[in-house]
C-alpha positions as CSV (number, residue, x, y, z in Angstrom):
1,X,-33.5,56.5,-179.5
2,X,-36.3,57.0,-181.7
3,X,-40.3,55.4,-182.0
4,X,-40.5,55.5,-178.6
5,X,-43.8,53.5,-177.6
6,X,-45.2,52.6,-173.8
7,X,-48.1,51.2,-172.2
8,X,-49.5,51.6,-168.5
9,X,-46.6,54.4,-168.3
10,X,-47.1,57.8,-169.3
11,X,-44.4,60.5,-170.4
12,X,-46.1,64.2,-170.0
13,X,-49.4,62.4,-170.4
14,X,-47.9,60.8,-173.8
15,X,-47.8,57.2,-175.1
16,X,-45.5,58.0,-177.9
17,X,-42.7,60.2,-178.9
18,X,-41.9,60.9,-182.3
19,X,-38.8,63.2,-181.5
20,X,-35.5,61.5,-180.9
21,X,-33.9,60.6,-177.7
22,X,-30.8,61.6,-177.3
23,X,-28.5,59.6,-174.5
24,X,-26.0,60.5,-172.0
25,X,-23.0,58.9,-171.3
26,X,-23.1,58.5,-167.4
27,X,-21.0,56.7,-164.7
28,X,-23.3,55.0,-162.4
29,X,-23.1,51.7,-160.0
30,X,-24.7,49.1,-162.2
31,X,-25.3,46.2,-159.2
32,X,-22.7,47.5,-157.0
33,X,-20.2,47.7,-159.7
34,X,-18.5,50.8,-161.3
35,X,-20.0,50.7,-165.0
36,X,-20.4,53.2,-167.7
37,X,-23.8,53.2,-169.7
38,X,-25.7,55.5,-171.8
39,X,-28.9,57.1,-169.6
40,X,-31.7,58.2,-171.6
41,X,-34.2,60.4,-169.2
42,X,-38.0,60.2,-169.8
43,X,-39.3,63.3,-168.1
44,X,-42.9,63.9,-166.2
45,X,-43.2,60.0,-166.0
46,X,-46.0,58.6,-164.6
47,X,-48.0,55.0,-164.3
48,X,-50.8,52.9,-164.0
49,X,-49.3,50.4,-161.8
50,X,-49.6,50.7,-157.8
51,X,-46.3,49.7,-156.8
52,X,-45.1,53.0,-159.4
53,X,-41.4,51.9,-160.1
54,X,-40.4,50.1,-156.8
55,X,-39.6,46.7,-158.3
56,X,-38.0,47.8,-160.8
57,X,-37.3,47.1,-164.7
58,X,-36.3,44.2,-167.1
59,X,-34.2,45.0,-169.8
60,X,-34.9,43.2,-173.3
61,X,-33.3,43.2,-176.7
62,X,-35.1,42.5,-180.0
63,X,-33.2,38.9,-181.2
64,X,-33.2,39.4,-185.1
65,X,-32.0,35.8,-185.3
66,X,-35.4,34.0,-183.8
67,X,-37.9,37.5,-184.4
68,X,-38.3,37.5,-180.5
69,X,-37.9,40.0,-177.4
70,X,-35.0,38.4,-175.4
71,X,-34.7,39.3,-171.8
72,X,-30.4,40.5,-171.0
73,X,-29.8,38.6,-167.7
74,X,-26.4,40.3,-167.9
75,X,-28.1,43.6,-168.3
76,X,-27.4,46.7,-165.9
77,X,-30.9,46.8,-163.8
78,X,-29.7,50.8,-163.5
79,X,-32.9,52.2,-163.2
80,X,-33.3,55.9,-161.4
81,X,-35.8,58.7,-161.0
82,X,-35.6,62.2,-160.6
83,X,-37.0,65.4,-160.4
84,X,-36.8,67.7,-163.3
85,X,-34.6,70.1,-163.2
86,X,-37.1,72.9,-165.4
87,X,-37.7,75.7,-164.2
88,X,-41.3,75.8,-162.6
89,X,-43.4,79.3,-161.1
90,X,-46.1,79.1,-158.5
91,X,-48.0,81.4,-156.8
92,X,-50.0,80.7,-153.4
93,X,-52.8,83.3,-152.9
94,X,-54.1,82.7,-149.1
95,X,-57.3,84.4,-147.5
96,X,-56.2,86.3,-144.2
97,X,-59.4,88.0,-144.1
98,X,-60.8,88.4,-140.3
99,X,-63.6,86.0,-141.5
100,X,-60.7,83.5,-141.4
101,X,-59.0,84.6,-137.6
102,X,-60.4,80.7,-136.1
103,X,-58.8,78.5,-139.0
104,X,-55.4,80.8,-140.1
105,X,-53.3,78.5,-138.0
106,X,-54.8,75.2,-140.3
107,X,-54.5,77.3,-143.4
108,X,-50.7,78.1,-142.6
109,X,-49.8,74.7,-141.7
110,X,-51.2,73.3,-145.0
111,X,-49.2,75.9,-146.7
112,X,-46.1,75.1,-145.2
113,X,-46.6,71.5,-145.6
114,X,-46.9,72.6,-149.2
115,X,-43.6,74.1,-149.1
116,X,-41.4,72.1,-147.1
117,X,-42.9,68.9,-149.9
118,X,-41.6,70.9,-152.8
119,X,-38.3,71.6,-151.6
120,X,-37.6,68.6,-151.1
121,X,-38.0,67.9,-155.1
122,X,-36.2,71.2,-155.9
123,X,-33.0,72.6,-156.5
124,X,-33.9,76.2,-157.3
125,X,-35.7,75.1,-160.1
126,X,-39.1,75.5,-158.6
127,X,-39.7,79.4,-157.7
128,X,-42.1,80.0,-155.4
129,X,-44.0,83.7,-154.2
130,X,-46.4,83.7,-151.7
131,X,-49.4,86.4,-151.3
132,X,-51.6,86.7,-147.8
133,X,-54.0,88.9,-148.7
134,X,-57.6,90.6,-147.3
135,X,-58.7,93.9,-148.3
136,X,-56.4,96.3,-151.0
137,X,-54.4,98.3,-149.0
138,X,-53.2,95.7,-146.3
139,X,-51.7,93.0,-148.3
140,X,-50.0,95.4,-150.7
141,X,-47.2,94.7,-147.8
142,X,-48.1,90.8,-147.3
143,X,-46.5,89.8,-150.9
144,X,-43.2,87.4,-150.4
145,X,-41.6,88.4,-153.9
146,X,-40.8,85.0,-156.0
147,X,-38.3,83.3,-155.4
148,X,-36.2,80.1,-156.0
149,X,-36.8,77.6,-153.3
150,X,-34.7,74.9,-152.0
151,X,-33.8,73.0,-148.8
152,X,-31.9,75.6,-147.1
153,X,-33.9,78.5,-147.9
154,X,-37.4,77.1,-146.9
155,X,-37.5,78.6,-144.0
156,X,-38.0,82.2,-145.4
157,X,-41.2,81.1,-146.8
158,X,-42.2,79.6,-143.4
159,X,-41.8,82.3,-141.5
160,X,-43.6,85.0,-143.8
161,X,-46.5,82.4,-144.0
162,X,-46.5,82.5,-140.0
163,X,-46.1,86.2,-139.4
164,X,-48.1,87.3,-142.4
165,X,-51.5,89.3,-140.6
166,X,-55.3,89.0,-140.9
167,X,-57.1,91.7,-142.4
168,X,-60.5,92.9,-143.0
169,X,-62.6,92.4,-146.8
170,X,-61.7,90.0,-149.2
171,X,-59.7,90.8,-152.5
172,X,-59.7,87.8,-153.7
173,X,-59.8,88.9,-157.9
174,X,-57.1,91.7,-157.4
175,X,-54.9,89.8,-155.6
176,X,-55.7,86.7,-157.7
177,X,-54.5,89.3,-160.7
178,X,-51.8,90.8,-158.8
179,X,-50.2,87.0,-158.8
180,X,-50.6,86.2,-162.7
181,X,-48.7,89.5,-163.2
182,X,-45.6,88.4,-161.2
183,X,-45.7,85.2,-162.9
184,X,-45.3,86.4,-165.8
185,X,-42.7,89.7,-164.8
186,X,-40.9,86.9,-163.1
187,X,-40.5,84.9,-165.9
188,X,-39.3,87.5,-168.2
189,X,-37.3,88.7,-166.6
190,X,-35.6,85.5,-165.9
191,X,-35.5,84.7,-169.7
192,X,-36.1,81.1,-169.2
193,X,-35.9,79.1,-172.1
194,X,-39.3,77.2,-173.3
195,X,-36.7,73.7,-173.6
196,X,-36.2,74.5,-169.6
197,X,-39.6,75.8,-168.8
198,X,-42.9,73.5,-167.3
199,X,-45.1,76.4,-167.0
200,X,-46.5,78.1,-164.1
201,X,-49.4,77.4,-161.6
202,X,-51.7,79.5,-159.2
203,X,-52.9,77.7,-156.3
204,X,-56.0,80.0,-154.7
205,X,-57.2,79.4,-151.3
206,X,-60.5,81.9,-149.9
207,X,-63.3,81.2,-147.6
208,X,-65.4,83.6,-149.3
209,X,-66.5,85.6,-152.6
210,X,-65.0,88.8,-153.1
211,X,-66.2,91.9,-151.9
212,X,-63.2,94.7,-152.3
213,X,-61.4,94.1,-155.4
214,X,-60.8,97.3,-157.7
215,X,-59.2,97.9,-161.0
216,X,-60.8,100.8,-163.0
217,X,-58.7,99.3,-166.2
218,X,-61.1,96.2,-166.1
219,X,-64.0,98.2,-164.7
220,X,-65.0,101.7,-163.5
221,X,-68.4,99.6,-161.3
222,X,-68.0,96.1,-159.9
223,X,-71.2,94.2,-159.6
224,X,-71.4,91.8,-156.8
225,X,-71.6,87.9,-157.2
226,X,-72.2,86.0,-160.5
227,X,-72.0,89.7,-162.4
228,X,-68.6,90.8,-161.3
229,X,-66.2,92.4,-164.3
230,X,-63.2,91.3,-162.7
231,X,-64.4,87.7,-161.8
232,X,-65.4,87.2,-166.0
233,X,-62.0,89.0,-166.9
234,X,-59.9,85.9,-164.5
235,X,-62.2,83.5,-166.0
236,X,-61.6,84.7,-169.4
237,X,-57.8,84.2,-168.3
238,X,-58.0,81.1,-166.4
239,X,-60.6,79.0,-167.5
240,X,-61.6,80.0,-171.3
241,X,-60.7,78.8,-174.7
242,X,-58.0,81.3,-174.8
243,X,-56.6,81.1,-171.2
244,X,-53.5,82.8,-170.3
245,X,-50.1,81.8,-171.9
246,X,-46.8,83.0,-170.3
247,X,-43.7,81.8,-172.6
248,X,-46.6,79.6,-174.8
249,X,-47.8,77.8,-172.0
250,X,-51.2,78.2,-170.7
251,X,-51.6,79.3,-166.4
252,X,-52.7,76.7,-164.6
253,X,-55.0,77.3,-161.6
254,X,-55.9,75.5,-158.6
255,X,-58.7,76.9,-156.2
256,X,-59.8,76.1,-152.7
257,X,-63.7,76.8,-151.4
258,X,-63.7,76.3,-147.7
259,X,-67.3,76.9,-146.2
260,X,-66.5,76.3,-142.6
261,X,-65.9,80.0,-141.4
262,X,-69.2,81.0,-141.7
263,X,-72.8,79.8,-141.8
264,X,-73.1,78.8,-145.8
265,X,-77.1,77.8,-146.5
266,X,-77.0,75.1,-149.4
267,X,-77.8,77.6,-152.1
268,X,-75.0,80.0,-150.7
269,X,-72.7,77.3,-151.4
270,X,-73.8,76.0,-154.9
271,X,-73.4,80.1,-155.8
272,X,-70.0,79.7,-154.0
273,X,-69.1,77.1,-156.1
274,X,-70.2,78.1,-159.1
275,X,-68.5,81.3,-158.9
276,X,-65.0,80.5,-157.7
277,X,-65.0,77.2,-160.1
278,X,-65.2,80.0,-163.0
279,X,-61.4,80.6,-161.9
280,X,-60.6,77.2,-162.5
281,X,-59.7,75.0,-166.2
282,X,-62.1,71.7,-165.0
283,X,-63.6,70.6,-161.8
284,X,-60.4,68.1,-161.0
285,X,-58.7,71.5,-160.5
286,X,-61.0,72.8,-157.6
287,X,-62.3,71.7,-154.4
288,X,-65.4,73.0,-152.0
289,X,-64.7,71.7,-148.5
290,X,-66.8,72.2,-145.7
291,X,-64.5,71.0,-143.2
292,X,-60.8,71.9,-143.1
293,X,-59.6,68.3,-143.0
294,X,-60.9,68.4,-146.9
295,X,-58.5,71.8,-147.3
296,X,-55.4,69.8,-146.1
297,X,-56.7,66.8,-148.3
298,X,-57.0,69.4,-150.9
299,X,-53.2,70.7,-150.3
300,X,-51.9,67.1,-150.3
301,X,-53.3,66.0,-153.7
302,X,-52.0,69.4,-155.5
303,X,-48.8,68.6,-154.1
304,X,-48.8,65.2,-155.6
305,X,-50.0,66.3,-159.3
306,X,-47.2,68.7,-159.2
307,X,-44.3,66.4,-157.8
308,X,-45.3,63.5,-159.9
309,X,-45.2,65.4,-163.1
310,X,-41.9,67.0,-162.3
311,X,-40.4,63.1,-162.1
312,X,-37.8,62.0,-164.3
313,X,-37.2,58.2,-165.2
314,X,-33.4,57.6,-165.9
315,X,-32.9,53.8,-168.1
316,X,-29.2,53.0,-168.6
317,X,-28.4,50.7,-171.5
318,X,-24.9,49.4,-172.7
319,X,-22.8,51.6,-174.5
320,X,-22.7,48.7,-177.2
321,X,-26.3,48.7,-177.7
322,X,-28.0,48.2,-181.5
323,X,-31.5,47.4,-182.5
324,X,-34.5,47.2,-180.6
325,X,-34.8,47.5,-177.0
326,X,-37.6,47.8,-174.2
327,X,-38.0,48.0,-170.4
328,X,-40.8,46.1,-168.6
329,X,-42.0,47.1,-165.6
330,X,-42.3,44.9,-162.7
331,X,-45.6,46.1,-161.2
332,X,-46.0,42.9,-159.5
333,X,-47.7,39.5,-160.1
334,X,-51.2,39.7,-161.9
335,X,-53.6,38.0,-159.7
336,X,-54.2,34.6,-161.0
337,X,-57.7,33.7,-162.0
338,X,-59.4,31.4,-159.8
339,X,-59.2,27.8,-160.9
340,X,-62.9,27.3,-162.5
341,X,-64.4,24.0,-160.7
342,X,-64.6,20.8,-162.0
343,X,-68.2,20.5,-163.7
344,X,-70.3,18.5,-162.2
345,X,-70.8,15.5,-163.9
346,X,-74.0,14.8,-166.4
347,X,-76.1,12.0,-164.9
348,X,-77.5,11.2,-168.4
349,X,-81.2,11.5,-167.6
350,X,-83.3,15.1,-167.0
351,X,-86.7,16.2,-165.0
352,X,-89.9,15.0,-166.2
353,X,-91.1,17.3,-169.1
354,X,-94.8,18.8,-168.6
355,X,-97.0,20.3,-171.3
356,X,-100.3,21.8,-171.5
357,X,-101.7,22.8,-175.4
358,X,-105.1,23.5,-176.9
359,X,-106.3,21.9,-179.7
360,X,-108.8,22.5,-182.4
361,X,-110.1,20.6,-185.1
362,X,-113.0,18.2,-186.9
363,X,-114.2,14.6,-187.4
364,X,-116.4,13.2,-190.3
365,X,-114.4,14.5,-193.6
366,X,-115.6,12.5,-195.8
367,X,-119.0,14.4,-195.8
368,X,-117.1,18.0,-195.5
369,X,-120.4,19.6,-195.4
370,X,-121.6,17.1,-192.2
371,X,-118.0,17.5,-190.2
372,X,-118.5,18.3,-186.7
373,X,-115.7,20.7,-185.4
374,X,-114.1,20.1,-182.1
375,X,-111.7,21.2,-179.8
376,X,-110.2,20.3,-176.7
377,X,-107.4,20.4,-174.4
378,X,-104.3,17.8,-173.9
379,X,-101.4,17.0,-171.2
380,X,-98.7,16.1,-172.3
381,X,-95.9,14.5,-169.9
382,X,-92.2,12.3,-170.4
383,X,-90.1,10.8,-168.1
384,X,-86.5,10.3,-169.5
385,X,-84.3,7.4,-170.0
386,X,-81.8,8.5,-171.3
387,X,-80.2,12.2,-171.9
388,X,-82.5,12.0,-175.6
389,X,-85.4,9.4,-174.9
390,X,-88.1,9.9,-172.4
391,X,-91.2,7.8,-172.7
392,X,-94.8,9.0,-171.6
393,X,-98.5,9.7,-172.7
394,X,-100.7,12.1,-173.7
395,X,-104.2,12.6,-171.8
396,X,-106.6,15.0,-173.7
397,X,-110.3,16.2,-173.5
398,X,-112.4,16.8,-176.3
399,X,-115.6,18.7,-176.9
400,X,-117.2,18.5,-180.1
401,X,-120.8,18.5,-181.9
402,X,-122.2,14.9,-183.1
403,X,-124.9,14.9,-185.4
404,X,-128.1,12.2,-184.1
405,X,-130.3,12.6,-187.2
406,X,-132.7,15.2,-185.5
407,X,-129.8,17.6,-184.6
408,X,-126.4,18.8,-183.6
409,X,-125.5,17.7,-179.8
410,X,-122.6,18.6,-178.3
411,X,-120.5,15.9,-176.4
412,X,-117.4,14.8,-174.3
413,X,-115.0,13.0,-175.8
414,X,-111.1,11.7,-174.1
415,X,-107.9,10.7,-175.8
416,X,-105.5,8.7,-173.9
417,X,-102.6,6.8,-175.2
418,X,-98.4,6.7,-175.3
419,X,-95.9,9.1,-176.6
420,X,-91.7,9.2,-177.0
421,X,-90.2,12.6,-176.5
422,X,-86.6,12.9,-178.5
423,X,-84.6,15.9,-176.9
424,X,-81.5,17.5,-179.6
425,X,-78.3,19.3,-177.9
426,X,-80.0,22.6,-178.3
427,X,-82.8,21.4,-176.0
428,X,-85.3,21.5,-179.0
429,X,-87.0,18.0,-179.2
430,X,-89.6,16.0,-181.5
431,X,-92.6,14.8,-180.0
432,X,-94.8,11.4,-181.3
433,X,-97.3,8.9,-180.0
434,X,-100.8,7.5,-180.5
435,X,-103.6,5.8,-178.9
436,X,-107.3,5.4,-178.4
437,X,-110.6,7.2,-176.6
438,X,-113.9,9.1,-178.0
439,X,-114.6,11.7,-180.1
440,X,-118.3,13.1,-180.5
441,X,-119.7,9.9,-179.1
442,X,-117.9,7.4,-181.2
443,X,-114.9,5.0,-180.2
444,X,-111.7,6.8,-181.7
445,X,-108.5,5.9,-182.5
446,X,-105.3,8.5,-183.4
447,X,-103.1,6.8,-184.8
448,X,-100.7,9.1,-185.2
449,X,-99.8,12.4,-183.6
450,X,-96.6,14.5,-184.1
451,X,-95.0,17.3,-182.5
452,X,-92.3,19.6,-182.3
453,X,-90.9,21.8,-178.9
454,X,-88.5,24.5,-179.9
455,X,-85.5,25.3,-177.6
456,X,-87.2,27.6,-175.8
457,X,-90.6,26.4,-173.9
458,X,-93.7,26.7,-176.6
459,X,-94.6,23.3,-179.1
460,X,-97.0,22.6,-181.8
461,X,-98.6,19.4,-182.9
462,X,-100.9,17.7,-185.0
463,X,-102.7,14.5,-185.4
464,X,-104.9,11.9,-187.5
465,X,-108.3,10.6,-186.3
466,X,-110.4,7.7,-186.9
467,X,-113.7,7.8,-185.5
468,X,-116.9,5.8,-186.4
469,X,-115.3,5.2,-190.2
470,X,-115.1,9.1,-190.3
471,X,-111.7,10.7,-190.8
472,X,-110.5,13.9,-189.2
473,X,-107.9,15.9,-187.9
474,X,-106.4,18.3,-184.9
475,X,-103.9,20.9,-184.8
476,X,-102.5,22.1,-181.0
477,X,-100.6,25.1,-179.9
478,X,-99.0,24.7,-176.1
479,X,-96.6,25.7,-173.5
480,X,-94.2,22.9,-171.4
481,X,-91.7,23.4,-168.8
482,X,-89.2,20.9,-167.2
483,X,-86.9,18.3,-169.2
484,X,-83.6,19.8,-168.2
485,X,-80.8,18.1,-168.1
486,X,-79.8,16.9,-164.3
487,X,-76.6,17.1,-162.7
């Protein structure tokens, strides 16, 4: 099998594989029945979906004769997982300091939890060594050697776990150190293959920073706290660009905070944090806790990341098989959209439309020189008839200068008189109407004013004016609301 393509499923954190695929002929029970198909294994499979693979796969076949995917209702629904059967290495590195005598019993049940979850995914293939340490000298002799676990030999690592003693100071860095080494002296030694190897992993747990490691070939002086040599040679190991690689893969490390044996201040435990996380690759790979039901969390989630990158998906296809071919997962029925309701229906007519504008302007053009200016202020209003027409008036008061023979004198003047309102689809609309009133002391007549509302709320018009034989003009600027559309 080759061009191997997925989506929502992941294979080693992968969406494609280039290499080839190379099946295995298997006898399985394909629905009950004796068959023999060809199993292809997609190893460290994981996915989006909730329901992981629990309903199970369609098989499909590419039909060259229509250009279509086909579903196989005749197909084997074979579908399998596993666990791989690579060889893995992990190290647990547990604080038995005294500082830890109330929670010990917590601590060991996580980490037997741990183990009795992993062998029940391994075959030998997982090799686990186990390290209970406090100060230097004591847990020299608190060091379970690494070693292949399965079911029936679990109970070795239980009972060194149980019986393993408390002691005073905290090595955390040598012991830390002391781990890495028998990774990789195990591994040698073992001379796994890289095709049969997934790496190895250090899961650190400590309630506090260390205060007794020593190794004169890092540093002659260890400085306490941020400033320790043998915490910036681990991180250098286990969290920098050029982390620590045992048969060319990197160490992975997992590390555990707890700040519940002692009284931690809020700065004591951002410095705890920031210190131990240096051990670390990224933030998903560490955890503070403050109360041990986060530790056991803690233990629970490791043990998932690790199990559910050592799964294996087995697909079984005929032996027969040419062309094309895909499995779809069932993950389950997308949730259908709510139905959208049915829009309410238009009633053809809208609100009364309001609009308030200022106007400027002059009368008498005919003697430029003599025009009196004026201004004034108009409402506008419509009431529709119809989704387009709605029919009103315009009411509008002037002020303005009027000249008497002696002088200027200024004067009130009114406008009055009907409009029509057209409103377009985009709710922009043309405005137009006339009528009759004063301007500057003289009977007036507009007889014909224009305007135009854009879609949003602002309009502009303009307008003739006849007064006393003179001829003048006005140009307004205002702001309307209403005229929407009713339902």
């Amino acid at each position: 099998m080759t061009d191997v393509h997925t989506h929502g499923i992941y294979l080693n954190g992968r969406t494609v594989l280039p290499e080839t695929i190379h099946g295995i002929k298997k006898r399985i029970l394909c629905d009950n029945v004796d068959a023999t198909m060809v199993q292809f294994s997609f190893e460290k499979a994981t996915t989006d979906c909730p329901n992981r693979w629990e309903k199970g796969f369609t098989f499909q076949y590419w039909d060259e004769d229509n250009n279509k995917w086909k579903t196989d209702v005749e197909a084997c629904k074979g579908q399998s997982t596993s666990y791989s059967q690579k060889d893995m290495v992990i190290m647990l590195v547990l604080d038995y300091s005294y500082s830890m005598k109330d929670n010990i019993p917590r601590l060991q049940s996580s980490a037997i939890n741990f183990i009795n979850s992993v062998s029940a995914v391994s075959d030998g293939n997982v090799h686990i060594g186990v390290v209970a340490f406090s100060g230097m000298d004591l847990a020299q002799n608190q060091v379970f050697p690494i070693t292949p676990l399965d079911s029936s030999n679990k109970d070795q690592f239980v009972r060194f776990i149980r019986n393993s003693n408390k002691g005073k100071e905290t090595a955390l860095y040598y012991y830390m150190d002391k781990a890495i080494g028998m990774m990789e002296t195990y591994v040698a030694r073992k001379g796994f293959s890289k095709d049969s190897y997934n790496g190895t992993c250090m899961i650190t747990f400590t309630d506090g920073l260390d205060n007794a490691s020593i190794n004169d070939n890092i540093s002659l002086s260890m400085h306490r706290g941020r400033k320790n040599e043998y915490l910036s040679y681990l991180s250098s190991q286990l969290s920098g660009s050029s982390p620590k690689m045992i048969l060319g893969l990197p160490v992975e490390s997992f590390a555990i905070g707890f700040t519940g044996s002692e009284e931690f201040t809020s700065e004591d435990r951002d410095f705890f944090r920031e210190v131990l996380q240096q051990t670390t690759p990224d933030a998903e790979h560490f955890r503070l806790a403050t109360r041990f039901e986060e530790v056991e969390e803690y233990f629970k989630y490791i043990t998932q990341q690790l199990t559910e990158r050592w799964e294996t998906l087995n697909m079984y296809v005929g032996e027969s098989q040419y062309g094309r071919v895909r499995w779809v997962l069932n993950c389950g029925e997308a949730p259908r959209p709510e139905p959208l309701p049915d829009p309410k229906p238009v009633s053809g007519r809208r609100s009364p439309w309001f609009g308030i504008s200022a106007e400027i302007g002059a009368t008498g053009l005919s003697d430029i020189e003599m025009a009196p200016p004026l201004g004034g202020i108009n409402l506008d209003m419509a009431f529709s008839v119809s989704d387009i027409v709605a029919i009103g008036g315009r009411f509008g008061l002037t002020i303005g200068e009027y000249w008497y023979g002696s002088g200027w004198e200024t004067v009130m003047g009114l406008l009055i008189g009907p409009e029509v309102k057209i409103t377009f689809p985009n709710n922009s609309a043309v405005i137009a109407g006339f009528g009759f009133g004063a301007v500057n002391g003289n009977g007036a007549m507009y007889p014909l004013r224009v305007g135009y509302k854009t879609k949003r709320s602002f309009f502009v018009t303009s307008e003739l004016l006849i007064s006393g034989g003179d001829i003048g003009f006005g140009i307004g600027l205002g702001f309307s609301f209403g005229g929407k559309r009713r339902q």
